[in-house]
N, C-alpha and C positions, 0 to 999 in steps of 0.2 A: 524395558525399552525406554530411551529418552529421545528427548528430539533436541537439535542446535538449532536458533533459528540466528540468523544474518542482519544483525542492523548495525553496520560500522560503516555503508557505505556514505559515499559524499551528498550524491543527488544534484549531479551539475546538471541533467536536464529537466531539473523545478527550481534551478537560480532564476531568480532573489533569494525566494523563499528561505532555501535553505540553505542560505549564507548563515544565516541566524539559528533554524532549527532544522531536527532532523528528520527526513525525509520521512521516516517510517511514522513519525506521529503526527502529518498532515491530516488533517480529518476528512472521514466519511460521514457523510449524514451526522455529523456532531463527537465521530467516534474515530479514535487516532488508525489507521490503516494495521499498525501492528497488531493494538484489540481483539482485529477478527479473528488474527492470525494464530494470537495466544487463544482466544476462546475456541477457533476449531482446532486445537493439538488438544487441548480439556477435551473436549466433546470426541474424540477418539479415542479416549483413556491412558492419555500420556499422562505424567504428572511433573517429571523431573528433568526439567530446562535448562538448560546453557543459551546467553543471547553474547553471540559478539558485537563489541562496541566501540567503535573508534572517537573520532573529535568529538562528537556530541555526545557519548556516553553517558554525560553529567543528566540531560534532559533526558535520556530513555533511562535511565535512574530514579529519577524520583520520578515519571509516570507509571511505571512498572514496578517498582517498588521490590517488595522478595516474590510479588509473584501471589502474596495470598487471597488477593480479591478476584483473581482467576479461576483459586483453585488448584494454583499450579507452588512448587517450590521452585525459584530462579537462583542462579549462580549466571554472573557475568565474566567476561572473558574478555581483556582490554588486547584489541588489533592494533598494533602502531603503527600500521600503513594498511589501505586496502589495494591487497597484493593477491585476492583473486578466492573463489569460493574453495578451491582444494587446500587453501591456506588457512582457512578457517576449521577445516578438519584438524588439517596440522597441530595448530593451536589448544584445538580440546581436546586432543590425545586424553590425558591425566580425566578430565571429565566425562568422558565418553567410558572409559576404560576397557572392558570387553562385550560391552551392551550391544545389539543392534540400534541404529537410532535412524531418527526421520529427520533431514535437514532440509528447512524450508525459510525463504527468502523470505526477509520481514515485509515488503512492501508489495507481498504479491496478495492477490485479492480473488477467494474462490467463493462464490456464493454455495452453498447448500455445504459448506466443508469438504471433508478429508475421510470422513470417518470409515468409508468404502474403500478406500484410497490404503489405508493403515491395517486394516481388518484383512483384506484379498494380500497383505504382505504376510500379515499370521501367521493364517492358512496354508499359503504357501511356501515361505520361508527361502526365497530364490537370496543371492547374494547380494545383488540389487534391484531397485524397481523403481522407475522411473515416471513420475508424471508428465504426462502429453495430452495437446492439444492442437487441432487443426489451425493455421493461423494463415493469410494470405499470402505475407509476404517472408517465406522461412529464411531468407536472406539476411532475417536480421534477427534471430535468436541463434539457438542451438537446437541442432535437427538430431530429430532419430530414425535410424533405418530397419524394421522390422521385415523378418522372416512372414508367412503365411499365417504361424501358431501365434505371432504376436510378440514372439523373443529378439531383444535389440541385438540386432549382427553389427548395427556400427553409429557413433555418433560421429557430429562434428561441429568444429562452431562457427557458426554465420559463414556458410558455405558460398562462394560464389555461384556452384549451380547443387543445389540440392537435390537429395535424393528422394528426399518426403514432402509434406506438407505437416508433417507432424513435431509441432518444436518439443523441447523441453522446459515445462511450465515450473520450475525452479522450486520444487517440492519433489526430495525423492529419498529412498528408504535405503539403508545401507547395513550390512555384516560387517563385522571386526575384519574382513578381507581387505575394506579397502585402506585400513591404515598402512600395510607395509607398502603399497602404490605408494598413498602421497606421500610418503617418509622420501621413497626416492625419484621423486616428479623433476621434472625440470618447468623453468618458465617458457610460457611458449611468445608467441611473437607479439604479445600486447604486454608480454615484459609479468605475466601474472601465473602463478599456479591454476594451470586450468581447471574446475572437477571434468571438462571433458574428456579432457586427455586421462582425464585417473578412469572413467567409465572405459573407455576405450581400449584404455589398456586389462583391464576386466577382462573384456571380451577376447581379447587376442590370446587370456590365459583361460580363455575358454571357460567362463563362470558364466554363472546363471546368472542374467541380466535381462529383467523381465520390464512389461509395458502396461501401463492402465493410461486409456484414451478418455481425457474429460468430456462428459456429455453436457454439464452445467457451464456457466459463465466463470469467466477466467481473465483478470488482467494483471498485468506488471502496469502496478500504477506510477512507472516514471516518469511521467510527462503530461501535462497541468489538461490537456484534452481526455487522459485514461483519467484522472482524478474526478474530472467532471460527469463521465459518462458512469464509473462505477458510484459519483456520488447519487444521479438520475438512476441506476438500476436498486440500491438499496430504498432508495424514496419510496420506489414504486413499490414497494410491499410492506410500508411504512404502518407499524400498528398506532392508530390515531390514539394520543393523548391530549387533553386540555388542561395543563396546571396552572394555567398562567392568566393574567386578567384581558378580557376582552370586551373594551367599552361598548355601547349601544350602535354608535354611529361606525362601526369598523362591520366589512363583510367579509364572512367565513365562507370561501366554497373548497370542496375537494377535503383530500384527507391529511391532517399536519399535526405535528407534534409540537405543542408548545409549551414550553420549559416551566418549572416551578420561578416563579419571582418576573418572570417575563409578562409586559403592557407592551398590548396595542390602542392605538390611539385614532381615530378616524380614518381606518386604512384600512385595505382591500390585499386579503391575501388568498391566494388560489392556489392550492395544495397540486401534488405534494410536495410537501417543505418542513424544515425543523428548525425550531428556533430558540434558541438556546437560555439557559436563566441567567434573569436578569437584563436580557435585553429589552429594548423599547422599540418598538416602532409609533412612529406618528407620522401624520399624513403623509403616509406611503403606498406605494404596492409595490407588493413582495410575490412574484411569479412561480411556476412550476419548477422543480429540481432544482432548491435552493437552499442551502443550509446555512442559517447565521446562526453561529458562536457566541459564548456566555459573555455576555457581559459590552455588547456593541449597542450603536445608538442608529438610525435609521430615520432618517426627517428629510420629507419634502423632498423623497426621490424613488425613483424604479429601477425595480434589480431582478433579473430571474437567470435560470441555466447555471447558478454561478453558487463558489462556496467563500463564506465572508469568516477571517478567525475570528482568535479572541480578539475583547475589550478595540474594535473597531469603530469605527464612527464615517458615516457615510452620510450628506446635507446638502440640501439645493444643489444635486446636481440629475440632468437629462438621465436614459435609459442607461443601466449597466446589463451587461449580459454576455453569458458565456467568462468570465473571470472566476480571479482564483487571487483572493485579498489577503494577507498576509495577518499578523497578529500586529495590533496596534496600529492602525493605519489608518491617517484622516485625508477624507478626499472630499472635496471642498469646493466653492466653483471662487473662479479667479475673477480680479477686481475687473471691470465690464470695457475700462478702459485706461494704458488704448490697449489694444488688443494682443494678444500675443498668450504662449504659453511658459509658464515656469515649471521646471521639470527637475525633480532630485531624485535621478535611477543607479540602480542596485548592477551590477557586471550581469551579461549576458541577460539584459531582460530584452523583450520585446512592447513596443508602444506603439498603439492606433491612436492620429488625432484626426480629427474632422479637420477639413480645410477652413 
């Protein structure tokens, strides 16, 4: 068995950010979103990876490297447009060969894993099997519609009125069935090869297209609010480590991880939080569900709810909270007069100023 996992896409709803990097290596609690994603396909006894890679390929390259610090052996697969997840199948024809495999979205985010998920596919060996989860508003994924026994009778994508409440959580297991579908798919109305439409068509040919309903936590961390909420769910079960120097006059409460090479400096941090080597904090507080990245500097400010990247630098300025700080970014307080603000933004960002 192998699994494809998807990171070629753009990530237009975490611009700025990802003007510069890609989407799938934004960090969680210190650790890039794809990380989890290779460590639970290991922890279900995958080993041999296919990841597609579009523009930013070069950076999911050298953070993933062949794949041996996983555990896993990787082969990449260069997408020259992202033209839709059944296109990605397309693509790894040659790498897939006649395997069954597990294709899972790089930027989706399952606490507790897969490993039930992959194992109930074994056992039963249906032609596909789809991961689902309950979501509020199924208007805005891809829904499945299950029979009594739990067998999918029909999918569709972002339905105007849905039939379930049950979307498809963008991890799902597949037979050599469904290459001759996507060999002759058409694109559907967002201009992309659907995999909906290749499941769908599954089912009309009457194949076994089975359901496993997540009962753990589950996001598609596109959007810098899912970023922050699964950065506050991994904190929360944060195994406390102390590498790092903690002067006399700084106070520790709650549980945090602090980086080998990482100094605090008369400042007040309240877990949980993770701080990455090499940073510094001085007279600061550092708040609940917050992760600063290796190699940032922290003086004479308050920050919590929020994840700070790399080699950042944050200084005399008031409260930060709920953001999401990019790599290299100095935020700074402006000259006191006269007044006003200076602003150099990135397309499609969003800006809160105090009046």
């Amino acid at each position: 068995m192998k699994a494809l996992v998807l990171a070629g896409g753009t990530g237009s709803r975490l611009r700025p950010i990802t003007h510069t990097s890609a989407k799938q290596l934004v960090p969680i609690a210190n650790k890039p979103v794809l990380f989890y994603g290779l460590e639970a396909i290991r922890d279900s006894g995958i080993r041999d990876v296919g990841i597609t890679i579009g523009e930013t390929g070069a950076e999911v390259r050298s953070a993933v490297g062949d794949g041996s610090r996983f555990g896993l052996s990787v082969t990449y697969i260069p997408q020259e447009a992202p033209l839709g997840l059944a296109h990605c199948v397309l693509i790894a024809r040659e790498f897939l060969g006649d395997d069954a495999f597990l294709m899972y979205l790089g930027d989706n985010f399952v606490i507790n894993g897969i490993r039930g998920f992959v194992d109930e596919f074994r056992s039963r060996r249906p032609d596909a099997q789809l991961l689902l989860t309950k979501v509020a508003d199924p208007t805005q994924f891809g829904v499945a519609e299950l029979d009594v026994g739990g067998r999918v009778i029909a999918v569709a994508e972002k339905p105007s009125r849905p039939k379930s409440d049950l979307a498809l959580a963008g991890i799902y297991m597949f037979t050599p069935v469904i290459h001759p579908i996507v060999a002759e798919l058409q694109p559907g109305r967002r201009g992309e090869l659907e995999i909906t439409d290749a499941i769908q068509e599954l089912i009309l040919r009457r194949a076994d297209v089975t359901s496993h309903v997540i009962t753990g936590y589950w996001k598609d961390t596109g959007k810098v609010e899912d970023m922050l909420e699964c950065n506050r769910m991994v904190l929360e079960g944060l195994a406390p480590r102390m590498s790092g120097t903690v002067d006399g006059e700084s106070e520790i409460i709650g549980r945090m991880e602090i980086a080998e090479d990482a100094v605090v400096v008369r400042s007040r941090l309240v877990g949980p939080l993770s701080i990455g080597p090499g940073t510094v904090v001085t007279d600061s507080y550092v708040g609940p569900f917050t992760s600063v990245g290796p190699g940032c500097r922290l003086d004479r400010t308050e920050i919590e709810y929020s994840i700070v990247m790399d080699r950042s630098s944050v200084s005399g300025v008031g409260r930060i909270h709920n953001s999401l700080i990019g790599k290299e970014v100095d935020i700074s307080p402006a000259a006191s007069a006269p007044r006003g603000h200076q602003l150099i933004v990135g397309d499609h960002s969003r800006v809160r100023l105090d009046h």
